[in-house]
DSSP file (Angstrom, degrees, kcal/mol; ACC not computed):
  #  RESIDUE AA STRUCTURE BP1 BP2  ACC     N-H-->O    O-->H-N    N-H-->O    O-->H-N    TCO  KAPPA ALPHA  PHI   PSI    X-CA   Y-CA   Z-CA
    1    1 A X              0   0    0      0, 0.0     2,-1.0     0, 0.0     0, 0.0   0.000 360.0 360.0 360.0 128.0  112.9   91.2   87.9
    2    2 A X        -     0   0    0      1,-0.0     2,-0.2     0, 0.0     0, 0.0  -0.488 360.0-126.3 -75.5 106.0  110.3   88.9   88.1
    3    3 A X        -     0   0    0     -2,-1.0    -1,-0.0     4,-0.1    31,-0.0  -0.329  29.3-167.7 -67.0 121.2  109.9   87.4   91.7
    4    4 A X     >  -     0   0    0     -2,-0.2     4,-0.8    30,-0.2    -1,-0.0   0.624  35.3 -90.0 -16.1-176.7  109.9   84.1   92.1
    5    5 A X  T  4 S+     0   0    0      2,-0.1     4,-0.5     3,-0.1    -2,-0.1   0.435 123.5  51.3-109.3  19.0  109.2   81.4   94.7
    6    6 A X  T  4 S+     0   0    0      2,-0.1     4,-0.4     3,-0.1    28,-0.2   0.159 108.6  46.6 -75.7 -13.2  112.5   81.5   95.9
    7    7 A X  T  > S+     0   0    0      2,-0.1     4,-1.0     3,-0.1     5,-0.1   0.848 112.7  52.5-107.6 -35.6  112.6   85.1   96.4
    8    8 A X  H  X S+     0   0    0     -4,-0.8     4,-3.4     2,-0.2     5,-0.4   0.985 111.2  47.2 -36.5 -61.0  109.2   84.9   98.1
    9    9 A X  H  > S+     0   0    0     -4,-0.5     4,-2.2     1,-0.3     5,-0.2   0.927 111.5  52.9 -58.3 -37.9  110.6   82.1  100.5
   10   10 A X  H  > S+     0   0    0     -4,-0.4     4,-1.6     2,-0.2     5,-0.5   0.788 110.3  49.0 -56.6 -36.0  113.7   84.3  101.1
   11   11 A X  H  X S+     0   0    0     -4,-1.0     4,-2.4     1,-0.2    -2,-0.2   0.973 105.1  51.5 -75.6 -49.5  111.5   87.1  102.0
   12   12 A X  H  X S+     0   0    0     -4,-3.4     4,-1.7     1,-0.2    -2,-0.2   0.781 112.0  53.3 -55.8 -33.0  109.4   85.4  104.3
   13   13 A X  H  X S+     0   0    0     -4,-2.2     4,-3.4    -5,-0.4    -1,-0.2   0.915 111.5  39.7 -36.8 -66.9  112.6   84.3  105.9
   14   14 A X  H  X S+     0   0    0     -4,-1.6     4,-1.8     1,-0.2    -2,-0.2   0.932 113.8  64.4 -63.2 -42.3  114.1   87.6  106.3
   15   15 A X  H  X S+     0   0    0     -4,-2.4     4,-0.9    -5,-0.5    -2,-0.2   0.903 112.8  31.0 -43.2 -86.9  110.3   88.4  107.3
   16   16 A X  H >< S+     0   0    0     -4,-1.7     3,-1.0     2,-0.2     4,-0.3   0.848 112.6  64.0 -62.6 -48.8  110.3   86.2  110.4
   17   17 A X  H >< S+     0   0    0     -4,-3.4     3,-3.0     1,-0.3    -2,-0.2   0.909  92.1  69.0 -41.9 -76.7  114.4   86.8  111.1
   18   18 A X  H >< S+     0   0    0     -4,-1.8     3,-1.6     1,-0.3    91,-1.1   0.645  86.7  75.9 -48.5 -30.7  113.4   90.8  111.7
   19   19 A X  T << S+     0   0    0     -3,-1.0    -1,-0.3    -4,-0.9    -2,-0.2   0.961 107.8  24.7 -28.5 -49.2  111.6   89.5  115.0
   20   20 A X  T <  S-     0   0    0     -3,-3.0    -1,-0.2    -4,-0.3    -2,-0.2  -0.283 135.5 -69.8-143.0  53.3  114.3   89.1  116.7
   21   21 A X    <   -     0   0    0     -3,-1.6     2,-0.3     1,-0.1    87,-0.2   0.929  46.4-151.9  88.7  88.9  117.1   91.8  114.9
   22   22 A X  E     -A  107   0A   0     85,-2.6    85,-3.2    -4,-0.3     2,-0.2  -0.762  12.6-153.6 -98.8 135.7  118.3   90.6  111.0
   23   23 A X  E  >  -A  106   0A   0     -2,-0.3     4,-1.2    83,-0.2     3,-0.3  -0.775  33.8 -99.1-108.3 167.2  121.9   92.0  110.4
   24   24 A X  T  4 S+     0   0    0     78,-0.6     5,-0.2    81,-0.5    77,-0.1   0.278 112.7  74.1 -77.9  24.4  122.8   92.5  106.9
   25   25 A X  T >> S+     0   0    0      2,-0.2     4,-6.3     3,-0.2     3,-1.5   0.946 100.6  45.0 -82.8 -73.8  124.8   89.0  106.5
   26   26 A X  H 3> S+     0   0    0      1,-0.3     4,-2.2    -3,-0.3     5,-0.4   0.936 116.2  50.2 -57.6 -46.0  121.5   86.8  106.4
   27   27 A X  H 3X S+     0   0    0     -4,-1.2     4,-0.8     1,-0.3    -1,-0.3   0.687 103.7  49.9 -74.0  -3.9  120.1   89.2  104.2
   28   28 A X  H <> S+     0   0    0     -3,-1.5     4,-3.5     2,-0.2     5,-0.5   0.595 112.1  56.3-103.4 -39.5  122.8   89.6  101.6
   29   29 A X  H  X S+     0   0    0     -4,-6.3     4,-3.4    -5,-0.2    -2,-0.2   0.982 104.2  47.1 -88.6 -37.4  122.7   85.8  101.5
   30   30 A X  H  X S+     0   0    0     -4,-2.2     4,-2.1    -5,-0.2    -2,-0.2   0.988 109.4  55.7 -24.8 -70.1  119.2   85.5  100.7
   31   31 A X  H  < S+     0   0    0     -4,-0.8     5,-0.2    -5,-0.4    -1,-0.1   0.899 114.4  40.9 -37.9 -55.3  119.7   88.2   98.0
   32   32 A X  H  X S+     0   0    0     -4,-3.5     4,-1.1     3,-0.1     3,-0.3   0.799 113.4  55.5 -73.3 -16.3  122.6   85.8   96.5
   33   33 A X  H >< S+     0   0    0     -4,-3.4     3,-0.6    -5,-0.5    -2,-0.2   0.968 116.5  30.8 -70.5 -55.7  120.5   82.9   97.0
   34   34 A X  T 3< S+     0   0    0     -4,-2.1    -1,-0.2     1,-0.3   -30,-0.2   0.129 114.9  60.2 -74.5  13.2  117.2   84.2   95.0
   35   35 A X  T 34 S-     0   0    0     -3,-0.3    -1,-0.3    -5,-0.2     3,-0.2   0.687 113.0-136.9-106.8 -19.4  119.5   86.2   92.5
   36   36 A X    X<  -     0   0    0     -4,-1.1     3,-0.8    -3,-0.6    -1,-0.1  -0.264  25.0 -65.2 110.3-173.4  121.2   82.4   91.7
   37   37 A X  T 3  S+     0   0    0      1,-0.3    -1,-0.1    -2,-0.1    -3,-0.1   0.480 126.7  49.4 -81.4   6.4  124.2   81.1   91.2
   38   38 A X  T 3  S+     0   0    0     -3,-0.2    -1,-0.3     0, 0.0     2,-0.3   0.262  82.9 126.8-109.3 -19.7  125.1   82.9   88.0
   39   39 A X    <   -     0   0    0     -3,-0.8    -3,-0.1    -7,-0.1    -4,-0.1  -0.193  53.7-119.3 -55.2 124.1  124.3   86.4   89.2
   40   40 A X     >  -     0   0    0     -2,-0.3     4,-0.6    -5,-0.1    -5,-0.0   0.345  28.1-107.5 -25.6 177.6  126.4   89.4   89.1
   41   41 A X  H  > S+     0   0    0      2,-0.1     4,-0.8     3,-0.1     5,-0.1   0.292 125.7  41.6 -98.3 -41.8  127.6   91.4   91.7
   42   42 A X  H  > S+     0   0    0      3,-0.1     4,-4.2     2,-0.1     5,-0.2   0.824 110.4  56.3 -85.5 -43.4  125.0   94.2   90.4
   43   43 A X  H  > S+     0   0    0      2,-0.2     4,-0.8     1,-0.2    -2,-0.1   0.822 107.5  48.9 -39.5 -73.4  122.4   91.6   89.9
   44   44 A X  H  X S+     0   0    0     -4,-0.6     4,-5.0     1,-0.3    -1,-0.2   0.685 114.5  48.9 -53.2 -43.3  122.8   90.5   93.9
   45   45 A X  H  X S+     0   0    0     -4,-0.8     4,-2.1     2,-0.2     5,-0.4   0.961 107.4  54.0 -64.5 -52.3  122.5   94.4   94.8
   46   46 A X  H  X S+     0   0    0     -4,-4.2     4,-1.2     1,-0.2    -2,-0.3   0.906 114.0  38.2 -51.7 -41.2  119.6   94.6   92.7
   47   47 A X  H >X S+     0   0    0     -4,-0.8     4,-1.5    -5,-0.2     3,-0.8   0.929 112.1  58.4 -66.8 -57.4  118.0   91.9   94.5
   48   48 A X  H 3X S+     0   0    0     -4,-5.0     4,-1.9     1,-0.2     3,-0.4   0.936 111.7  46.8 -33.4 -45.7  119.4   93.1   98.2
   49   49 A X  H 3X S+     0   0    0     -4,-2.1     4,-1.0     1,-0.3    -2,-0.2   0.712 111.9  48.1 -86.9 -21.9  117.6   96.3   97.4
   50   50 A X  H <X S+     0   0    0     -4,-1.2     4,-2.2    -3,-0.8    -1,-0.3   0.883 109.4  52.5 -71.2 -37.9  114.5   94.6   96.3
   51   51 A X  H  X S+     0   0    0     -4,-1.5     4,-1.6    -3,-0.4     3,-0.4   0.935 111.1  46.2 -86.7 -69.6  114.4   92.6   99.2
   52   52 A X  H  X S+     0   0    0     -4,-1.9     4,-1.8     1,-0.2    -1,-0.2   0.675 112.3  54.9 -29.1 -40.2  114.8   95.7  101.8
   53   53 A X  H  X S+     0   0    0     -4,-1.0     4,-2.4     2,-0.2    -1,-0.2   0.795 105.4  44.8 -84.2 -35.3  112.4   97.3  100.0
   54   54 A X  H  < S+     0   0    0     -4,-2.2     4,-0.3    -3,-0.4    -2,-0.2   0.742 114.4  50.6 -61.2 -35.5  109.8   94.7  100.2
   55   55 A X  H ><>S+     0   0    0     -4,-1.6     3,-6.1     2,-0.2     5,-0.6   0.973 110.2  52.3 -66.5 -74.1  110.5   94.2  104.1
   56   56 A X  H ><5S+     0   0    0     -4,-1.8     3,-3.1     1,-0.4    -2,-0.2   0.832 103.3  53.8 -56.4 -56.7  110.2   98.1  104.4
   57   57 A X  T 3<5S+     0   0    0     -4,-2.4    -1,-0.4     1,-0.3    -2,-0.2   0.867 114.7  46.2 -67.3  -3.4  106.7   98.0  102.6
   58   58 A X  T < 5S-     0   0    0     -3,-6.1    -1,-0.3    -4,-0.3    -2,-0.2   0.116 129.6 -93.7-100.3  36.1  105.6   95.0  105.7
   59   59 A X  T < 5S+     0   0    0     -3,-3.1    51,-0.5     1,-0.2    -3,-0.2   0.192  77.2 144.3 109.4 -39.8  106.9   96.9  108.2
   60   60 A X      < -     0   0    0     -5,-0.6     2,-0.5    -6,-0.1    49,-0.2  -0.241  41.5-139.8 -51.8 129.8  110.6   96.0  109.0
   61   61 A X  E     -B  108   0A   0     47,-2.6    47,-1.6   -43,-0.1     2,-0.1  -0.864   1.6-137.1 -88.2 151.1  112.5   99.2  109.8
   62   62 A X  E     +B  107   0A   0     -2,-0.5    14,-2.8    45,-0.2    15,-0.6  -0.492  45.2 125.0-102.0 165.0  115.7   99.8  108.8
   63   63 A X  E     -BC 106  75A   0     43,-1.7    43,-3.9    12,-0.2    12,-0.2  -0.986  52.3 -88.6 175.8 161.8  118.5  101.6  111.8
   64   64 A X  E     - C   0  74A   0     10,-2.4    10,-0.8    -2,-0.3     2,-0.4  -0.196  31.1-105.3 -99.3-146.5  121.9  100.7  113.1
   65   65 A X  E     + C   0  73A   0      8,-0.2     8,-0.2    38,-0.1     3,-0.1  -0.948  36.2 164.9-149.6  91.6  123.2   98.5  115.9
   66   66 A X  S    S-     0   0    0      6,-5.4     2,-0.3    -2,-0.4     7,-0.2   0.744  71.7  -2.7 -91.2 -15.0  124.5  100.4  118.5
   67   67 A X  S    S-     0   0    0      5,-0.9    -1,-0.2     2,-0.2     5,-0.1  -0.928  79.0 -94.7-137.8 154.1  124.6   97.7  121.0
   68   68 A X  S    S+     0   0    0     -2,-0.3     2,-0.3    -3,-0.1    -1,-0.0   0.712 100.2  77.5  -6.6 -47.7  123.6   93.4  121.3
   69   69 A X  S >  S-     0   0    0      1,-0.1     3,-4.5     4,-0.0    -2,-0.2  -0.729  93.6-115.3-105.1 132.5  120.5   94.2  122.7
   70   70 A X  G >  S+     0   0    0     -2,-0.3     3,-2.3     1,-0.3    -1,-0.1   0.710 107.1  66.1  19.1 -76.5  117.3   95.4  121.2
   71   71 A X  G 3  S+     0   0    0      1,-0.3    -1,-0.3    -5,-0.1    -3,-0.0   0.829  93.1  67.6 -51.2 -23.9  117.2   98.8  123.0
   72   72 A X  G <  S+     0   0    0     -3,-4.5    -6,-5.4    -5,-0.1    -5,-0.9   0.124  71.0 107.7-108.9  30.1  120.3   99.7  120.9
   73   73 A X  E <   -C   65   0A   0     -3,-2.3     2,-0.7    -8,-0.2    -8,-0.2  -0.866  50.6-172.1 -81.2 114.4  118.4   99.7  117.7
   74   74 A X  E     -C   64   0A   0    -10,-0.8   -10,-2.4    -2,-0.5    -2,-0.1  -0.934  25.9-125.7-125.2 114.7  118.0  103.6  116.3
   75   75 A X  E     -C   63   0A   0     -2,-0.7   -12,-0.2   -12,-0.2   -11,-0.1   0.121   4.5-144.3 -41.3 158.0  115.9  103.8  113.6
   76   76 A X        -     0   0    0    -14,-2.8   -13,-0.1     2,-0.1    -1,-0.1   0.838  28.2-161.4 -94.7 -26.2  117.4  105.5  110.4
   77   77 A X        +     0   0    0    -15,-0.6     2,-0.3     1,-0.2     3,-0.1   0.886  40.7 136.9  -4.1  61.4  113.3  107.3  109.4
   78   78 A X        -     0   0    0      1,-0.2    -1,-0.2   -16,-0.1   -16,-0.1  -0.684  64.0 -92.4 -90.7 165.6  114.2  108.0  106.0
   79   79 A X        -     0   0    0     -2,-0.3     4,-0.4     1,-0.0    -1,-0.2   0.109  42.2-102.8 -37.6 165.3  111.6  107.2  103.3
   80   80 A X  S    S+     0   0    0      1,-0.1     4,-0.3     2,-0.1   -23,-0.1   0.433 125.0  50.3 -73.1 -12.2  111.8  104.1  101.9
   81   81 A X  S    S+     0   0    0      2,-0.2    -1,-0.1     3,-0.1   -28,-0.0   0.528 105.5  49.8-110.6  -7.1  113.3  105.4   99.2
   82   82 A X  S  > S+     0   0    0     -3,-0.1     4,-2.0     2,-0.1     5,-0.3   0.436 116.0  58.6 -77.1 -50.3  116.5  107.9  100.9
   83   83 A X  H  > S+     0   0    0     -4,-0.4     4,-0.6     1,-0.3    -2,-0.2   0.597 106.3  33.4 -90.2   7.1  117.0  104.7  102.6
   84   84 A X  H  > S+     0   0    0     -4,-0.3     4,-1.8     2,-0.1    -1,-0.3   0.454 124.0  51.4-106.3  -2.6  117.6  102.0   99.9
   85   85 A X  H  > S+     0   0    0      2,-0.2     4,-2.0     3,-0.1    -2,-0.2   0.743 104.0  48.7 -82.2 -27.4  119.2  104.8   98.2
   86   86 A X  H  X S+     0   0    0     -4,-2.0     4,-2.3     2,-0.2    -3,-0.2   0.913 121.2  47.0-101.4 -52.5  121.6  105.8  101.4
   87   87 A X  H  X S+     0   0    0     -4,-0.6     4,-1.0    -5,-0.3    -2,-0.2   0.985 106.5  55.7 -41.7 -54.7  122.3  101.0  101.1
   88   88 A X  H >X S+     0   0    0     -4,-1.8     4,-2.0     2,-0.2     3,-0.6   0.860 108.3  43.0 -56.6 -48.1  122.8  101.2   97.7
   89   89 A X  H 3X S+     0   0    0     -4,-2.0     4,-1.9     1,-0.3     5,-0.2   0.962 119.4  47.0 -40.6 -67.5  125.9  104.0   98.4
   90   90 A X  H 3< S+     0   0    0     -4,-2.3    -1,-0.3     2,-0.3    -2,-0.2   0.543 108.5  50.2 -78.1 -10.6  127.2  101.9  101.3
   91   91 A X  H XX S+     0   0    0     -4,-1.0     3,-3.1    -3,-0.6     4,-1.0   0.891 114.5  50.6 -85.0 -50.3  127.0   98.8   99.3
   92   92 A X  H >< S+     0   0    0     -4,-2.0     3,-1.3     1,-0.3    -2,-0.3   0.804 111.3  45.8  -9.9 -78.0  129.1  100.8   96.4
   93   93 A X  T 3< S+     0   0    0     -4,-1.9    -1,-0.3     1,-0.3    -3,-0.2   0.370 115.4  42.1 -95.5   1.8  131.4  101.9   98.4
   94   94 A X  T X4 S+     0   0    0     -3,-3.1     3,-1.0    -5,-0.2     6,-0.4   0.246  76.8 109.2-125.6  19.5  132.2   98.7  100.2
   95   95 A X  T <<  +     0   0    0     -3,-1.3     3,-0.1    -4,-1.0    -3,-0.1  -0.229  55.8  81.2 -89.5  42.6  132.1   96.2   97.4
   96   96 A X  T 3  S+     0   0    0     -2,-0.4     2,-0.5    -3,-0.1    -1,-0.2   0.611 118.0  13.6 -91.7 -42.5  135.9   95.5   97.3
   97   97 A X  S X> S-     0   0    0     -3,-1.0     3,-3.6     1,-0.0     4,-0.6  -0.856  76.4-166.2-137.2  96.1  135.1   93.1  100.4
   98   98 A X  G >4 S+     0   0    0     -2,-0.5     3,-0.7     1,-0.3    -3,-0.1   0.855  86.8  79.0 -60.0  -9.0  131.0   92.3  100.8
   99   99 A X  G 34 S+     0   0    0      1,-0.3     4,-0.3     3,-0.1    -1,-0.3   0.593  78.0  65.2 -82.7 -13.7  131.8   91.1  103.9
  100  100 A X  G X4 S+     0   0    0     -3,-3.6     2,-2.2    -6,-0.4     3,-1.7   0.963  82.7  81.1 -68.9 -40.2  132.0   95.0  105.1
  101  101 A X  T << S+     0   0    0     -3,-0.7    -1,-0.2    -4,-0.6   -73,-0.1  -0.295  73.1  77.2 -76.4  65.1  127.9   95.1  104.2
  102  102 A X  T >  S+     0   0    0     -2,-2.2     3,-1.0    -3,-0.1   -78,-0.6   0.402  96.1  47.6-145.0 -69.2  127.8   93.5  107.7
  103  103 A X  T <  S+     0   0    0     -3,-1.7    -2,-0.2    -4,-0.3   -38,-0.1   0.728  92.2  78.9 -41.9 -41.2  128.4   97.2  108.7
  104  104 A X  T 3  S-     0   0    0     -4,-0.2     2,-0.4   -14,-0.1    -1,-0.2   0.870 100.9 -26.9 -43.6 -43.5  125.8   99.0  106.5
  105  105 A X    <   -     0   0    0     -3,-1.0   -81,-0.5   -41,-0.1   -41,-0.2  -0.988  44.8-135.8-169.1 137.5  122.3   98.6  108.4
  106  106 A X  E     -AB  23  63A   0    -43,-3.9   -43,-1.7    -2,-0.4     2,-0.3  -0.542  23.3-138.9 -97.0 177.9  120.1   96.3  110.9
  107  107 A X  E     -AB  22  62A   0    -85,-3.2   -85,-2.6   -45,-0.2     2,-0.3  -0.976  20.1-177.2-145.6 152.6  116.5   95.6  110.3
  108  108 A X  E     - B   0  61A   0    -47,-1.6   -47,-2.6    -2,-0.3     2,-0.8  -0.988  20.4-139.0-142.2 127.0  113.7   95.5  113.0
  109  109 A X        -     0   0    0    -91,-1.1   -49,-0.1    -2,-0.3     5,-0.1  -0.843  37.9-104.0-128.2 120.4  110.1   94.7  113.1
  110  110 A X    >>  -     0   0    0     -2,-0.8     3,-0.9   -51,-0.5     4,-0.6   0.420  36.0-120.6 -22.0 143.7  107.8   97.0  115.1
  111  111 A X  T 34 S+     0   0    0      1,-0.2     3,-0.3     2,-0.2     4,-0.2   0.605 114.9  60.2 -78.6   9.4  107.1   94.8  118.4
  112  112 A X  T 34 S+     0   0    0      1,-0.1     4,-0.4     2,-0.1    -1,-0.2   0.604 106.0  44.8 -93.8 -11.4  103.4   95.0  117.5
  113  113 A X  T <4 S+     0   0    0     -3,-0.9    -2,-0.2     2,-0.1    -1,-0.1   0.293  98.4  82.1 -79.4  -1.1  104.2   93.2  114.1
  114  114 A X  S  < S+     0   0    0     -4,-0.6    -2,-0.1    -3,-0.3    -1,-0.1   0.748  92.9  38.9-101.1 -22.3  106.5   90.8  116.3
  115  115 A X              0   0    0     -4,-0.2    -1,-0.1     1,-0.2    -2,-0.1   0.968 360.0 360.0 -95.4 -58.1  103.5   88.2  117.7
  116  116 A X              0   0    0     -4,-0.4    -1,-0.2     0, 0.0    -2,-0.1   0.720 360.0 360.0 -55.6 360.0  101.1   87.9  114.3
């Protein structure tokens, strides 16, 4: 897929959100926004997974949500690659209702990335 400047602006979004904790909601709508309004259900994973993967290469980590607050962020440290593979499963297996992706994964960006 060729990225666009709608899938840039959507990154740079998601980019800023991961200051302060992106759940997978915002990010799954980003995904449908920059895959358009004609896109697929695989197209819109293919784009989620581009989109993760592009945060991963600035930094963002991927983890779950044990709690509200910060602290209760635990990193997953897989690869980048075990870990859009390990989304891609959990979007698979919860794509009867997308609104489960809420569940799969948080995103975080290192507090030294958090001021620039």
């Amino acid at each position: 897929m060729e990225k666009g400047e709608v899938y840039e602006e959507e990154l740079e979004y998601l980019l800023d959100y991961a200051r302060s904790l992106l759940h997978f909601i915002p990010l799954r709508d980003s995904a449908e926004i920059a895959a358009g309004d004609d896109a697929t259900e695989e197209q819109v994973q293919g784009v989620t997974l581009e989109l993760i993967g592009d945060l991963i290469d600035r930094g963002v980590i991927v983890g779950d949500q044990t709690s509200g607050a910060r602290e209760g962020f635990v990193p997953w440290n897989l690869s980048k690659e075990e870990a859009l593979r390990r989304v891609a499963e959990e979007m698979k297996s919860r794509e009867e209702d997308p609104t489960d992706f809420v569940y799969i994964c948080w995103f975080d960006l290192p507090e030294q990335q958090r001021k620039s």
